[in-house]
C-alpha positions, 0 to 999 in steps of 0.5 A: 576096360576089363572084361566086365565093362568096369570103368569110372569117370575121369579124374577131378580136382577140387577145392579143400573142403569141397565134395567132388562131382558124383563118379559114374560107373559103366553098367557092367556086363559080361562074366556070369551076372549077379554083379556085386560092387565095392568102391575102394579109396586110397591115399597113395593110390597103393594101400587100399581100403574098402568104403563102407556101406558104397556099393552102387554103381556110382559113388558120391565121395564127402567133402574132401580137406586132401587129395584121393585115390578111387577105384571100383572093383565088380565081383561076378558069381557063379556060385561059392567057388567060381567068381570073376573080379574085375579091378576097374581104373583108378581116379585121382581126386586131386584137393588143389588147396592141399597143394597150394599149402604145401608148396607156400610151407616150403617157400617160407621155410627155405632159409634167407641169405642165400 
């Protein structure tokens, strides 16, 4: 964990169409207080964006129809010019039948005869 105690529940899988369980976040701790959260989702687990509207220390996603990538990131402030920003660890949020279709579209498109 950083230095700020910033750390979230373990990875899932899941069912297409299916809303994960609720990902935990530690309370986090340290730095100079006044924790401000942001939860991030990715599809690759490189190119991020941040969740509107998600900044609690805990983060119910929606029914998800692919896998995905989530991280929290808690900011603590001093003032304006003096913050510390702690990334947290990142979860995989794996859509088992997403896979399943994926691995069935290769089968039968793999040319007969051979």
């Amino acid at each position: 964990t950083g230095f700020l105690f910033n750390w979230i529940s373990d990875d899932q899988e899941i069912c297409m169409n299916t809303a994960p369980n609720v990902i935990s976040g530690t309370e986090p701790r340290g730095g100079y207080g006044n924790f401000q959260i942001q939860w991030k989702e990715s599809p690759d687990g490189s190119s991020w964006s941040n969740i509107i509207g998600a900044t609690n220390k805990d983060y119910q996603p929606p029914a998800l129809t692919d896998t995905i990538f989530y991280q929290r990131i808690v900011v603590s402030k001093l003032n304006a010019s003096d913050s510390i920003t702690d990334k947290g660890n990142i979860i995989r949020i794996t859509d088992l039948d997403s896979i399943k279709v994926n691995l069935l579209s290769v089968y039968f498109s793999m040319p007969t005869g051979h």
